[in-house]
Backbone as JSON Lines, residues from 0, in Angstrom:
{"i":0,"aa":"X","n":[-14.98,29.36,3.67],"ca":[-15.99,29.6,2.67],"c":[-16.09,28.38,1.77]}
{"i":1,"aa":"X","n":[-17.32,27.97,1.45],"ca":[-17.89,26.85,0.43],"c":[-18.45,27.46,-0.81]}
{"i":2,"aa":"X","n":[-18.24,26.94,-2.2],"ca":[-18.54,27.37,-3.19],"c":[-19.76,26.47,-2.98]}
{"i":3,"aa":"X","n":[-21.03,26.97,-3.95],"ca":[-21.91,25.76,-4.3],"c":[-22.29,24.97,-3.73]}
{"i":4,"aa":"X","n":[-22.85,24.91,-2.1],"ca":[-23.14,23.95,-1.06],"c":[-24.13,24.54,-0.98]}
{"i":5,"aa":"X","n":[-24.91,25.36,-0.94],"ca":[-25.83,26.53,-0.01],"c":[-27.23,26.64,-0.9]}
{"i":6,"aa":"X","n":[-27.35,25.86,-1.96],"ca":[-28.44,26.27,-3.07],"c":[-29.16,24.89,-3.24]}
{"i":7,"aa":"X","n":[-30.65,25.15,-3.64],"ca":[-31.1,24.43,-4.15],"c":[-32.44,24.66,-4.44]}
{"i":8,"aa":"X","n":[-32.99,24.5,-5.63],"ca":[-33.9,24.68,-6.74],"c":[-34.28,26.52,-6.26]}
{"i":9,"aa":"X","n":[-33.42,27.19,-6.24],"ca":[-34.12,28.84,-5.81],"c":[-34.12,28.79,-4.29]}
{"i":10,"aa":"X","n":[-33.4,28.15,-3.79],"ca":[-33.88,28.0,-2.21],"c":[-32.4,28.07,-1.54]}
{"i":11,"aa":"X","n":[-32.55,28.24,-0.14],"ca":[-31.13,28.18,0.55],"c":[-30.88,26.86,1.52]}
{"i":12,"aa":"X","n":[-30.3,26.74,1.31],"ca":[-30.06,24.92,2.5],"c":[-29.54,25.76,4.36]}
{"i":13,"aa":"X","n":[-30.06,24.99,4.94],"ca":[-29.47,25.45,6.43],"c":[-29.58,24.18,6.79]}
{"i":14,"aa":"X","n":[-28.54,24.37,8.41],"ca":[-28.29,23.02,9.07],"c":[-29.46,23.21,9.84]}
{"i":15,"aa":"X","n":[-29.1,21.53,10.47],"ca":[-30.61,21.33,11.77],"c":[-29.93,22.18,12.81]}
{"i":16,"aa":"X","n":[-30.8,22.95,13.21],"ca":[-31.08,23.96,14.05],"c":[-30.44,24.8,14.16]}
{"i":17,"aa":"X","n":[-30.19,25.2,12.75],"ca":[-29.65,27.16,12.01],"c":[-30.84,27.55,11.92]}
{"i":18,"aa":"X","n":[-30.44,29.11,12.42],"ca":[-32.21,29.84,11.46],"c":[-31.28,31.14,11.3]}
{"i":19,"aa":"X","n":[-32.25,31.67,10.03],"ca":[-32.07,32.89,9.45],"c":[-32.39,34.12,10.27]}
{"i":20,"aa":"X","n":[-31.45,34.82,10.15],"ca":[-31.9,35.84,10.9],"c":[-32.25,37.21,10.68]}
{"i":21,"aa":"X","n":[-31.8,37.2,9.37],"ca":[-32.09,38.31,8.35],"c":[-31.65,37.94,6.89]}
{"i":22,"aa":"X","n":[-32.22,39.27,5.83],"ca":[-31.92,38.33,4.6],"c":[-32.3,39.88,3.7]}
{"i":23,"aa":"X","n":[-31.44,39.73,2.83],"ca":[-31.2,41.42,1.83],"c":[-30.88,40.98,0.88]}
{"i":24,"aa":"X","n":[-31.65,41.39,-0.67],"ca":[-32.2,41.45,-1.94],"c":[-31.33,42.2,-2.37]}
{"i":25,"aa":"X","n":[-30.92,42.38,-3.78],"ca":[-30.42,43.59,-4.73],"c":[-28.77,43.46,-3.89]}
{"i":26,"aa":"X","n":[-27.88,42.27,-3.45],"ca":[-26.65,42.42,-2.73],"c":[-25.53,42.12,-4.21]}
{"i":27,"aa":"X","n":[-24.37,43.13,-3.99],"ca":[-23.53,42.96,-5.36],"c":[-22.67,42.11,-4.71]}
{"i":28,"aa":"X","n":[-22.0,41.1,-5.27],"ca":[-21.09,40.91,-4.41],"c":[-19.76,40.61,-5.45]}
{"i":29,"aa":"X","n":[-18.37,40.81,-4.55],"ca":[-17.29,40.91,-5.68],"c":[-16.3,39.88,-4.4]}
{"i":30,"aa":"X","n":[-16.08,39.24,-5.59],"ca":[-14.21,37.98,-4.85],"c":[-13.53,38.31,-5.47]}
{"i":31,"aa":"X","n":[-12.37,38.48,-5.2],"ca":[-11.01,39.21,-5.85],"c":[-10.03,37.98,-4.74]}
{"i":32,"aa":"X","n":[-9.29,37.08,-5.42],"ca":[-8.63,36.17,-5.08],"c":[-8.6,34.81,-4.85]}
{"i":33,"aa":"X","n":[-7.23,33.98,-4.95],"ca":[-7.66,32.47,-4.97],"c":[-8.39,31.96,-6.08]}
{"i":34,"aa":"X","n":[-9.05,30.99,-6.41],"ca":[-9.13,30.14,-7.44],"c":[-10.65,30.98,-7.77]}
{"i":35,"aa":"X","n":[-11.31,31.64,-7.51],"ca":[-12.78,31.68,-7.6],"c":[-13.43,32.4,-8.67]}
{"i":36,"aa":"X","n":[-14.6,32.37,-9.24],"ca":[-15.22,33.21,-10.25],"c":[-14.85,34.76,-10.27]}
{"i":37,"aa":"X","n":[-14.6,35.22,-11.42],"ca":[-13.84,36.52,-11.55],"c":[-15.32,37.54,-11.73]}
{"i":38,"aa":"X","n":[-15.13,38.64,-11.18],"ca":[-16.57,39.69,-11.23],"c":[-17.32,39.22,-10.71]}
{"i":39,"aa":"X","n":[-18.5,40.62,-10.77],"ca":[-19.29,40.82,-9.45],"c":[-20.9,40.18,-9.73]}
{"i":40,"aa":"X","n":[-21.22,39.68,-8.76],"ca":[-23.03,38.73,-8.81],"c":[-23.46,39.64,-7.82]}
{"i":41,"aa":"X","n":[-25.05,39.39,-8.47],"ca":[-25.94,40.27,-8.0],"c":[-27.08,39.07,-7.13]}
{"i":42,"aa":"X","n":[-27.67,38.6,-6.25],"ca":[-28.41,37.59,-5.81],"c":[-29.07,38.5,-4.06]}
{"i":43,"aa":"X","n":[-29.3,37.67,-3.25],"ca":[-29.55,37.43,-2.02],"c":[-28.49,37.45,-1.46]}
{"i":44,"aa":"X","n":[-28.83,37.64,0.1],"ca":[-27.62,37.4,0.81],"c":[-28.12,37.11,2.08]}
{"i":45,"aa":"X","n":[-28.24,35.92,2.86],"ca":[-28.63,35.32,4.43],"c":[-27.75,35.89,5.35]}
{"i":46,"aa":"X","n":[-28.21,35.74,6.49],"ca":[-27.34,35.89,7.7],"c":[-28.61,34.44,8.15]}
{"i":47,"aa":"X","n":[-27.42,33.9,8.83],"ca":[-28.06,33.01,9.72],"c":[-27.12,32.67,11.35]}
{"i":48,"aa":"X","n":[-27.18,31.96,12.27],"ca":[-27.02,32.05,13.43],"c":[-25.58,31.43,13.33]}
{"i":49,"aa":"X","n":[-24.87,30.69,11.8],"ca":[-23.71,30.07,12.25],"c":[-23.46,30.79,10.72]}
{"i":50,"aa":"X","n":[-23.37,31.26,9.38],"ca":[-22.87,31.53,8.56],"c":[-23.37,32.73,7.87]}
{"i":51,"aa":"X","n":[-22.77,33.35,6.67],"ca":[-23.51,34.54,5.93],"c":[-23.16,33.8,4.22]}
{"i":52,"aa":"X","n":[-24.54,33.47,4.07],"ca":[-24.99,32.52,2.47],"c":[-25.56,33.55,1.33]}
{"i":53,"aa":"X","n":[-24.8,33.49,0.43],"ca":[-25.24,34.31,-0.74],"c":[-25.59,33.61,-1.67]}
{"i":54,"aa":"X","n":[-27.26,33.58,-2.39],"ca":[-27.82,33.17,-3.56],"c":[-27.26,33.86,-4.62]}
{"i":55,"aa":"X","n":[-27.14,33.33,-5.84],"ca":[-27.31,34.25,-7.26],"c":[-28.45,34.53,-7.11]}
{"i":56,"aa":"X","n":[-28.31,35.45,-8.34],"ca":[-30.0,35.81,-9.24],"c":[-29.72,34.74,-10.21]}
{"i":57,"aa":"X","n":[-28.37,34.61,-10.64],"ca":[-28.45,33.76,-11.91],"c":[-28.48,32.41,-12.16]}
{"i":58,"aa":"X","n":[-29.26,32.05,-12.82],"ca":[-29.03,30.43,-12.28],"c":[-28.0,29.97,-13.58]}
{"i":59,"aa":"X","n":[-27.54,31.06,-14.39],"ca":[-26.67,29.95,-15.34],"c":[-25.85,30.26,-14.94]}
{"i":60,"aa":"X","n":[-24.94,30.97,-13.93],"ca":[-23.56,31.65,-13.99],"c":[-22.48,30.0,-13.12]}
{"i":61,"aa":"X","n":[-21.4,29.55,-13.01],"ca":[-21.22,29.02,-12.15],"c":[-20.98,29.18,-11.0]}
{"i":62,"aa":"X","n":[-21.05,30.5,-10.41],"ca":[-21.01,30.38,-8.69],"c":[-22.83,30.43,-8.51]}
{"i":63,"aa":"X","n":[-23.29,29.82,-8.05],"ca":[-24.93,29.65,-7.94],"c":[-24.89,30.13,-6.24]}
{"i":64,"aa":"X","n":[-24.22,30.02,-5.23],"ca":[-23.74,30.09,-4.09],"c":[-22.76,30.09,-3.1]}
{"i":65,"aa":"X","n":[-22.4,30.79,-2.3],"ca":[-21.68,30.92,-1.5],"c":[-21.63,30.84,0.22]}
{"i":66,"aa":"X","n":[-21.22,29.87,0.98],"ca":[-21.2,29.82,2.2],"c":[-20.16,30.47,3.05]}
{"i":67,"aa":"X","n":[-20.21,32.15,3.85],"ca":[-19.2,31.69,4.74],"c":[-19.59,32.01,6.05]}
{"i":68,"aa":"X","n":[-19.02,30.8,6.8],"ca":[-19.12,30.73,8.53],"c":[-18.0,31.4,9.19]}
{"i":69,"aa":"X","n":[-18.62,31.98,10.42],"ca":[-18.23,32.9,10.96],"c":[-16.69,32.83,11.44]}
{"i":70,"aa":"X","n":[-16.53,31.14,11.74],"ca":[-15.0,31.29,11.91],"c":[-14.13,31.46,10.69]}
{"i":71,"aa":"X","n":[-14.15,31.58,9.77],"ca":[-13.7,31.59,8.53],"c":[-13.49,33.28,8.01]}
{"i":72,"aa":"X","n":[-14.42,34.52,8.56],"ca":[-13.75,35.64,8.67],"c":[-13.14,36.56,8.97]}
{"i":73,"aa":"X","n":[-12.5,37.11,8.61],"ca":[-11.29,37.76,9.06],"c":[-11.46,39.46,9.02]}
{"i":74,"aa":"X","n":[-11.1,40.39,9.38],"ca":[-10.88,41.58,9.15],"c":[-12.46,42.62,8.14]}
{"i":75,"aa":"X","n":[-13.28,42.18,8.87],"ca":[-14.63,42.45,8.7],"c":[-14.91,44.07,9.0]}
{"i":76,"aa":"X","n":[-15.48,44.91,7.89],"ca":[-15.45,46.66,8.51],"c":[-16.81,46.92,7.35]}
{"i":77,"aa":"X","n":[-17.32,47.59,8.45],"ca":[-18.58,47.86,7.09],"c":[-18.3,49.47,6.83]}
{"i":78,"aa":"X","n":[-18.52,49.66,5.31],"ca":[-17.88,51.04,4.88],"c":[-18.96,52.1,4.68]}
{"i":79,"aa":"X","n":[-19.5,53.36,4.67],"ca":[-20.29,54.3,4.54],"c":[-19.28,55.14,4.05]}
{"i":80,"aa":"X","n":[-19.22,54.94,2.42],"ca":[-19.64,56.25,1.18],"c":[-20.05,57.03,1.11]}
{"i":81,"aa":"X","n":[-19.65,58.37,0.67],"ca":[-20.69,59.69,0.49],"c":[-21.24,59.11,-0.49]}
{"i":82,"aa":"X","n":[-20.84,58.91,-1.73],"ca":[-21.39,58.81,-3.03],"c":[-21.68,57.63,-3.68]}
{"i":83,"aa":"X","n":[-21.76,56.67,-2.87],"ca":[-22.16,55.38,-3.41],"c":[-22.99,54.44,-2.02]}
{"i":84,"aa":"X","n":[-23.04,53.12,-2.54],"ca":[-24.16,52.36,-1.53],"c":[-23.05,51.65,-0.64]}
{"i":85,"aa":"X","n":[-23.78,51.89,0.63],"ca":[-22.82,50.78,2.07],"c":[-22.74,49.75,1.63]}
{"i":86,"aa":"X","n":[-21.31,49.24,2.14],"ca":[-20.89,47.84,1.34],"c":[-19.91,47.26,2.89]}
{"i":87,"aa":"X","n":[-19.8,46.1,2.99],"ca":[-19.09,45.47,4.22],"c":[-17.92,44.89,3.29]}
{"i":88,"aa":"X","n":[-16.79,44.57,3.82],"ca":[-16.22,44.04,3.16],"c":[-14.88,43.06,4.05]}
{"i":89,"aa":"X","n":[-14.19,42.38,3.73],"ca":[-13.35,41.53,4.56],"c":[-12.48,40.25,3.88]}
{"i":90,"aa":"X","n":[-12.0,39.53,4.47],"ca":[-11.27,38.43,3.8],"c":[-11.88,37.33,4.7]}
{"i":91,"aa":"X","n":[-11.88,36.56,3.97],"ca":[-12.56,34.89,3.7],"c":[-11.45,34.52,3.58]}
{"i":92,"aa":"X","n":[-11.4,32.68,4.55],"ca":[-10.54,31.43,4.39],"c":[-11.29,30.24,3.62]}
{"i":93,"aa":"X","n":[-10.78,29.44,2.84],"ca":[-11.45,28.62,2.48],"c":[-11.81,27.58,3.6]}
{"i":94,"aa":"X","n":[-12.83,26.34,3.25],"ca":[-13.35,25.32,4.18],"c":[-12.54,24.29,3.35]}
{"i":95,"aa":"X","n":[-12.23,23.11,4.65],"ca":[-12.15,21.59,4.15],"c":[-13.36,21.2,3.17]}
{"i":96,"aa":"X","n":[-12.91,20.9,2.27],"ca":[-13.74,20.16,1.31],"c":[-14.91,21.73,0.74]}
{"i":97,"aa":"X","n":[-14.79,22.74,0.62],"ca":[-15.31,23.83,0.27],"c":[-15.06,23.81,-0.93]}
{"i":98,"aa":"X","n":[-14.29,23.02,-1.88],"ca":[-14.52,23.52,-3.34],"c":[-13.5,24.7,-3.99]}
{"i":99,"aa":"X","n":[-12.82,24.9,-3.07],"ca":[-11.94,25.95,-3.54],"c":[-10.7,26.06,-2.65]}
{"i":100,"aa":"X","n":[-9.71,26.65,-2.31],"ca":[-8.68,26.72,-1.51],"c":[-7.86,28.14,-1.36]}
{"i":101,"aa":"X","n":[-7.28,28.62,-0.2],"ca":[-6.33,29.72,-0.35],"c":[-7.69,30.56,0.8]}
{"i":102,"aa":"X","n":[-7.32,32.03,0.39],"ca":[-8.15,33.03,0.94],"c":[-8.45,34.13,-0.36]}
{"i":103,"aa":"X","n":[-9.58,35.48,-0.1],"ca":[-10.07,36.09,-1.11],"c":[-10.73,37.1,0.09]}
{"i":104,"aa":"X","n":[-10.52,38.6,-0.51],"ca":[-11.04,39.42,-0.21],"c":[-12.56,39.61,-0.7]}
{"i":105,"aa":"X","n":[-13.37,40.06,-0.25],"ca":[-14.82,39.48,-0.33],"c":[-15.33,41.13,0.1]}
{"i":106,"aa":"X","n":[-16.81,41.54,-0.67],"ca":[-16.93,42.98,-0.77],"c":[-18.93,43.03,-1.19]}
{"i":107,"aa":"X","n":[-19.72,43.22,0.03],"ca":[-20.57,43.46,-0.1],"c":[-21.59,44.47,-0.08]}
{"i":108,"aa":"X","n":[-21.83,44.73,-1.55],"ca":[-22.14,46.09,-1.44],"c":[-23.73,46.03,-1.44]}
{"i":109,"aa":"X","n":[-24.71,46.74,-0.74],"ca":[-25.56,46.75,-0.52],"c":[-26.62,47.78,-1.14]}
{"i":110,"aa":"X","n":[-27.27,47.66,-2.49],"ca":[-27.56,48.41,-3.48],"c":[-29.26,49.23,-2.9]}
{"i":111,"aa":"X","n":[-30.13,48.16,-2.62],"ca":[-31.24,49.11,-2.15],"c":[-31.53,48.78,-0.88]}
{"i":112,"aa":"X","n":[-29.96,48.91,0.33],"ca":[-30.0,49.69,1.81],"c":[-30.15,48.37,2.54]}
{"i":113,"aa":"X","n":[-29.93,48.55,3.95],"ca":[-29.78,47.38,4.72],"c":[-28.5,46.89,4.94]}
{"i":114,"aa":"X","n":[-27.49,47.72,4.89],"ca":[-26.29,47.36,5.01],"c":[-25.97,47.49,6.53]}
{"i":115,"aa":"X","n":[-26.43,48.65,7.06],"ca":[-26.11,48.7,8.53],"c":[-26.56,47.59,9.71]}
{"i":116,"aa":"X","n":[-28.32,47.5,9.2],"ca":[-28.96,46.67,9.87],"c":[-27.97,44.86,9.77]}
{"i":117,"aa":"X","n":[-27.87,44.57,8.75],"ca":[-27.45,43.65,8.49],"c":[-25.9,43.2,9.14]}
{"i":118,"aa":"X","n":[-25.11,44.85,9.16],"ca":[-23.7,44.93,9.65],"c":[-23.81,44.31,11.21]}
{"i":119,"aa":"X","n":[-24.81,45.17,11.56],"ca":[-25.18,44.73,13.27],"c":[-25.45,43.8,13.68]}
{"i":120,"aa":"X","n":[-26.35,43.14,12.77],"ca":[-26.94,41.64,13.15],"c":[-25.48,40.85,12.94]}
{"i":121,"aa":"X","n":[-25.29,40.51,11.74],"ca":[-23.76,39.91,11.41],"c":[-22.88,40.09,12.6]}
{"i":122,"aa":"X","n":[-22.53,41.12,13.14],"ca":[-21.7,41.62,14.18],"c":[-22.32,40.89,15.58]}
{"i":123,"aa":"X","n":[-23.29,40.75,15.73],"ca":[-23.94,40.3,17.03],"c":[-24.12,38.45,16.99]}
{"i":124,"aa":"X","n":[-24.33,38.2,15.53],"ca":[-24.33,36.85,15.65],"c":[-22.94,36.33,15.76]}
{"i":125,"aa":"X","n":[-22.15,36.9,15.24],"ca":[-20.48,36.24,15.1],"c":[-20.05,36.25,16.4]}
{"i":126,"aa":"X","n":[-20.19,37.24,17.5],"ca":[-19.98,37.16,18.78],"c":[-20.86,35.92,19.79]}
{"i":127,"aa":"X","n":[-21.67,35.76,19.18],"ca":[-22.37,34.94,20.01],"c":[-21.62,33.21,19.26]}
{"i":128,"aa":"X","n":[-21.86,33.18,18.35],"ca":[-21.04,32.07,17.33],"c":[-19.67,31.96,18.21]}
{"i":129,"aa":"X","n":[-18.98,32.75,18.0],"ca":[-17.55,32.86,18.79],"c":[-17.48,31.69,20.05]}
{"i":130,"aa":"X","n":[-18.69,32.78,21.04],"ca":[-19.21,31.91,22.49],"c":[-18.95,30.54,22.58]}
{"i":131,"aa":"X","n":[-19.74,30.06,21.4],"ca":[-20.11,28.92,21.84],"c":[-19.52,27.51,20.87]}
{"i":132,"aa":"X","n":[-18.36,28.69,19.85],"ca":[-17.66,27.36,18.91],"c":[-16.22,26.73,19.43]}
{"i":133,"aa":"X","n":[-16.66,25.2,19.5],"ca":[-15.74,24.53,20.18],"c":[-14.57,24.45,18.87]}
{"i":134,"aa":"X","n":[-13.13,24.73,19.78],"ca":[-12.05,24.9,18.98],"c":[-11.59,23.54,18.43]}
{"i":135,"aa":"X","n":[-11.79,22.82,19.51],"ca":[-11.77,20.96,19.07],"c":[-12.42,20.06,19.2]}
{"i":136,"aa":"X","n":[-12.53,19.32,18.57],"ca":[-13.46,18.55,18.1],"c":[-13.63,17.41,19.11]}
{"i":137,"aa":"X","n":[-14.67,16.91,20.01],"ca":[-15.16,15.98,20.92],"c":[-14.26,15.1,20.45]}
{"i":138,"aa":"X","n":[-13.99,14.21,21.53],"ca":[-13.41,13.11,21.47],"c":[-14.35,11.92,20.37]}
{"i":139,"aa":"X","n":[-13.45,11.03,19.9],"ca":[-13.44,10.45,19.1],"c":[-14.5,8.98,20.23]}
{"i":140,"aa":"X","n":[-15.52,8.21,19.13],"ca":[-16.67,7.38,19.64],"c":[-15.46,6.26,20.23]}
{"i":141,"aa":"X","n":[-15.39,5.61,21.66],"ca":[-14.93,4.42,21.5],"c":[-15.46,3.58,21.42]}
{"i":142,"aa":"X","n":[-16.71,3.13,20.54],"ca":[-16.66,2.02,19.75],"c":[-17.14,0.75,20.47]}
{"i":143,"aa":"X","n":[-16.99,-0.56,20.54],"ca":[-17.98,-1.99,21.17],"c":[-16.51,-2.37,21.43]}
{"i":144,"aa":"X","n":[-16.77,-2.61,23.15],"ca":[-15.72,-3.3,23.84],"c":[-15.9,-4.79,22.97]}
{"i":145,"aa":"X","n":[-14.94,-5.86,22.89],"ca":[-14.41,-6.97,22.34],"c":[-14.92,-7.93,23.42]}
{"i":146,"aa":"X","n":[-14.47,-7.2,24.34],"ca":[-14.25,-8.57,25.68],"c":[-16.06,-8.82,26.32]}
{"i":147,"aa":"X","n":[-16.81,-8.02,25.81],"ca":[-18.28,-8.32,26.23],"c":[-18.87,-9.52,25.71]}
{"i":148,"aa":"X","n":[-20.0,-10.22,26.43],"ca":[-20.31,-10.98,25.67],"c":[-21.39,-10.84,24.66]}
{"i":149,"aa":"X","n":[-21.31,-11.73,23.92],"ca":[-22.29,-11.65,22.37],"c":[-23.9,-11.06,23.37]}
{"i":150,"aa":"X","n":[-25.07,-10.45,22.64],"ca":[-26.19,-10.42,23.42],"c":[-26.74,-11.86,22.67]}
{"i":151,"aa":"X","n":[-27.41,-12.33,23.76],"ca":[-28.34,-13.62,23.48],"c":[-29.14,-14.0,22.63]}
{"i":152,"aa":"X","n":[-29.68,-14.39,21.49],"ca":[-30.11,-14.78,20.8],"c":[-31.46,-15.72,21.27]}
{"i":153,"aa":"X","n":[-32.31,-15.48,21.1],"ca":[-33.85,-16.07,21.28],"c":[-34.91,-17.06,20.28]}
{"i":154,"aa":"X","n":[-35.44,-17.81,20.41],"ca":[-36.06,-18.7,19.59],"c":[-37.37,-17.84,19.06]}
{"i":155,"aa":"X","n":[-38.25,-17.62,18.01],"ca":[-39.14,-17.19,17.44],"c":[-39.99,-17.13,18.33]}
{"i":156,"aa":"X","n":[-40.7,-18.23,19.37],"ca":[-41.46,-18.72,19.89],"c":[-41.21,-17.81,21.71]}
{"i":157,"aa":"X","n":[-39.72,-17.59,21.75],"ca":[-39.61,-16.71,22.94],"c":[-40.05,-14.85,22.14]}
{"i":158,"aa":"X","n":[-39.58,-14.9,21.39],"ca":[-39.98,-13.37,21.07],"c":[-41.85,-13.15,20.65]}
{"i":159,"aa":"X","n":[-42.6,-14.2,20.75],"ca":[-43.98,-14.13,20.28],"c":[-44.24,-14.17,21.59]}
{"i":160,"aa":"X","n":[-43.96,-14.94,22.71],"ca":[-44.07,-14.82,23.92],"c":[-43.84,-13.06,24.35]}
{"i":161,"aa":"X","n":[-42.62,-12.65,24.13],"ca":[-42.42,-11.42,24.98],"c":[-43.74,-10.05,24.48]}
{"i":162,"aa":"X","n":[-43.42,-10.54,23.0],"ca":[-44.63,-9.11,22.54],"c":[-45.94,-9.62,22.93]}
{"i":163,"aa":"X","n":[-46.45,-10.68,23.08],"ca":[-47.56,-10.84,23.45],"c":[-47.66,-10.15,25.18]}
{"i":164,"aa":"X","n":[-47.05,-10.4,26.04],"ca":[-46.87,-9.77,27.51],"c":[-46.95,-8.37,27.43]}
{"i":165,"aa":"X","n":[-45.92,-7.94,25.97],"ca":[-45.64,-6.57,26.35],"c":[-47.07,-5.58,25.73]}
{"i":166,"aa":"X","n":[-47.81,-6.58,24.91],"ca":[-48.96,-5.54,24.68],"c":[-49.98,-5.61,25.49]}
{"i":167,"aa":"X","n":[-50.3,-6.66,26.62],"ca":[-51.21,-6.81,26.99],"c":[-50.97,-6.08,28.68]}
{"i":168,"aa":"X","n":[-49.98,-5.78,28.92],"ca":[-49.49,-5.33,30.21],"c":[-49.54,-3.6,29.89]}
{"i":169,"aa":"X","n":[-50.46,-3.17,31.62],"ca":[-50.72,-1.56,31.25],"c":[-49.49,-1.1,32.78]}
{"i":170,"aa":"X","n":[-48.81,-0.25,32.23],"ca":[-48.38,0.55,34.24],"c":[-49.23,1.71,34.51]}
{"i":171,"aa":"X","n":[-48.63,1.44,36.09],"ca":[-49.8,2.05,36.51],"c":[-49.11,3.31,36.99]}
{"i":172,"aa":"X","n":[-49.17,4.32,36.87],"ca":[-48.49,5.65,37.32],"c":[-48.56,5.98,38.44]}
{"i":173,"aa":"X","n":[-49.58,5.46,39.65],"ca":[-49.99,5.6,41.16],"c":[-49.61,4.75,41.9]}
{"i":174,"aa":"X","n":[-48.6,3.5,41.23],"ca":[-48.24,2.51,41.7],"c":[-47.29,1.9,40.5]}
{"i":175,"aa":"X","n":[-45.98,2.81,40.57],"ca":[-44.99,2.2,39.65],"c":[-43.67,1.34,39.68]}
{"i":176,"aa":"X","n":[-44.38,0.45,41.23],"ca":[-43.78,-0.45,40.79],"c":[-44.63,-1.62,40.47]}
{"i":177,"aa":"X","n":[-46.09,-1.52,40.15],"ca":[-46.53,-2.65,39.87],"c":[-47.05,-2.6,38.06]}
{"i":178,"aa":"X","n":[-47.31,-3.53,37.92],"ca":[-47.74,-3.6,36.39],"c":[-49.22,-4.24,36.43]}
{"i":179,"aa":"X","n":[-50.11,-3.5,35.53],"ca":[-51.38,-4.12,35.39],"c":[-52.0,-5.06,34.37]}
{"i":180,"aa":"X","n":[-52.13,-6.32,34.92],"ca":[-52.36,-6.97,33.38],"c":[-53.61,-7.28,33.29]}
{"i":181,"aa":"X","n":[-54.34,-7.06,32.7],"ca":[-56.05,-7.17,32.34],"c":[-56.02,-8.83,31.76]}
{"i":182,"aa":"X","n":[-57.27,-8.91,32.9],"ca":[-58.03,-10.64,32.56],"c":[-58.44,-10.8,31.15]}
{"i":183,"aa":"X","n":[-58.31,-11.87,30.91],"ca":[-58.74,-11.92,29.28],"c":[-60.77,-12.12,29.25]}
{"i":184,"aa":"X","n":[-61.04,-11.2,28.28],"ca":[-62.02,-10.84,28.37],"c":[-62.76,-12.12,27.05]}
{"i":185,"aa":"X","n":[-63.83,-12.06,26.98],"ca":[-64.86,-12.92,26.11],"c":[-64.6,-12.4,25.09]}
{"i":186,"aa":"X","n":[-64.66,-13.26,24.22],"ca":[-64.67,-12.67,22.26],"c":[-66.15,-11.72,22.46]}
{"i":187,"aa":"X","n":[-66.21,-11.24,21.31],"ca":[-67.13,-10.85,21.11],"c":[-68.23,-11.7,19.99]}
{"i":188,"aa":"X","n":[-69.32,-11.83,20.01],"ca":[-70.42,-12.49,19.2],"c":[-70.06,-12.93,17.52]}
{"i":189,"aa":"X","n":[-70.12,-14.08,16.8],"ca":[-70.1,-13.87,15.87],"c":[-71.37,-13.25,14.89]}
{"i":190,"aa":"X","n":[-71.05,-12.92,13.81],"ca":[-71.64,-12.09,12.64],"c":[-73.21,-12.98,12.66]}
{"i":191,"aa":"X","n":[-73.1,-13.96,12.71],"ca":[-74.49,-14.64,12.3],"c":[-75.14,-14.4,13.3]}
{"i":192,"aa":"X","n":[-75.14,-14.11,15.26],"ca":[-76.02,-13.58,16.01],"c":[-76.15,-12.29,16.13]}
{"i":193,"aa":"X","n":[-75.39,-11.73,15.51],"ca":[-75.53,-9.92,15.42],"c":[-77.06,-9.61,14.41]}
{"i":194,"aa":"X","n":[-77.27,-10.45,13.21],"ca":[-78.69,-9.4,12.77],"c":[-79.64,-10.48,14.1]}
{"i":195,"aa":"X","n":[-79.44,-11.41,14.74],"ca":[-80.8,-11.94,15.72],"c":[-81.16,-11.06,16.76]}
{"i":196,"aa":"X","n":[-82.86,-10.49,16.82],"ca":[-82.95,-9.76,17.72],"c":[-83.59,-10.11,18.76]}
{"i":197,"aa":"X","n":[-83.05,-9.79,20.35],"ca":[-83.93,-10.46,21.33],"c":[-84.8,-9.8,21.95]}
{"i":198,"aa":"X","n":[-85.32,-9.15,21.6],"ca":[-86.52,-8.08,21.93],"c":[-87.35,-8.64,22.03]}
């Protein structure tokens, strides 16, 4: 979980190519542990395809937002009350560089409904998340062999040469291995025989 990553001007931040997949209004939410804001915020709450992001309502309070991704929860059960509103609830790990550290029991109670729908989706995206999250991290870039040689360096006069070829040359798709280069054609007339009329 990330404190304060997830907000901006009333809005929610997502990565390139996260999408939302649902999203519930009127959500209470309560952290009980670890370093974090004490009592319960009332805001938004996302599901998206890699995390579950909670807006405030408030914009003066200091938790403004909350990120947590799916590998990061733990012991997830959504609860149905006789006498009060469905609430999910579970424990959260903190993230590298998340702003906070340790773990916190985490408790979302769902005031005007959508707790189930939301339980399911949550439940269906984390399985699919699961699928497809690599436990380690790709190998590391290796980087510009040493032993290659430098690339060549060209005179002004060779690079005015090449773009001139390369704009004037068309391929031909019916014949790719040849290249088509169009004859150079006549200027066109200057301005002073354009108003002369030969009629």
């Amino acid at each position: 979980m990330s404190l304060n990553t997830a907000h901006c001007n009333y809005g929610v931040l997502i990565y390139t190519g996260e999408r939302i997949l649902i999203y519930c209004d009127g959500v209470q939410v309560t952290l009980e542990g670890g370093n974090l804001p004490k009592g319960s915020k009332k805001g938004r709450i996302y599901l998206t395809t890699h995390r579950v992001i909670f807006l405030n309502n408030s914009q003066k309070d200091h938790l403004l937002s909350f990120s947590m991704p799916f590998f990061t929860l733990r012991q997830v059960e959504l609860e149905q009350p006789v006498f009060s509103a469905n609430y999910i609830k579970g424990t959260v790990f903190a993230e590298q560089g998340g702003k906070w550290s340790g773990n916190a029991a985490f408790k979302l109670c769902f005031n005007k409904g959508g707790a189930i729908e939301f339980g399911q989706a949550m439940l269906q995206a984390g399985k699919l998340a699961h699928e497809v999250f690599m436990a380690e991290a790709p190998p590391p870039y290796p980087g510009v062999d040493s032993n290659l040689n430098p690339y060549p360096t060209g005179s002004a006069q060779d690079a005015k040469a090449r773009e001139a070829a390369a704009s004037s040359a068309y391929y031909n798709p019916a014949n790719p291995h040849n290249v088509y280069m169009p004859s150079p054609s006549e200027p066109p007339p200057p301005y002073s025989e354009i108003g002369k009329k030969t009629n």
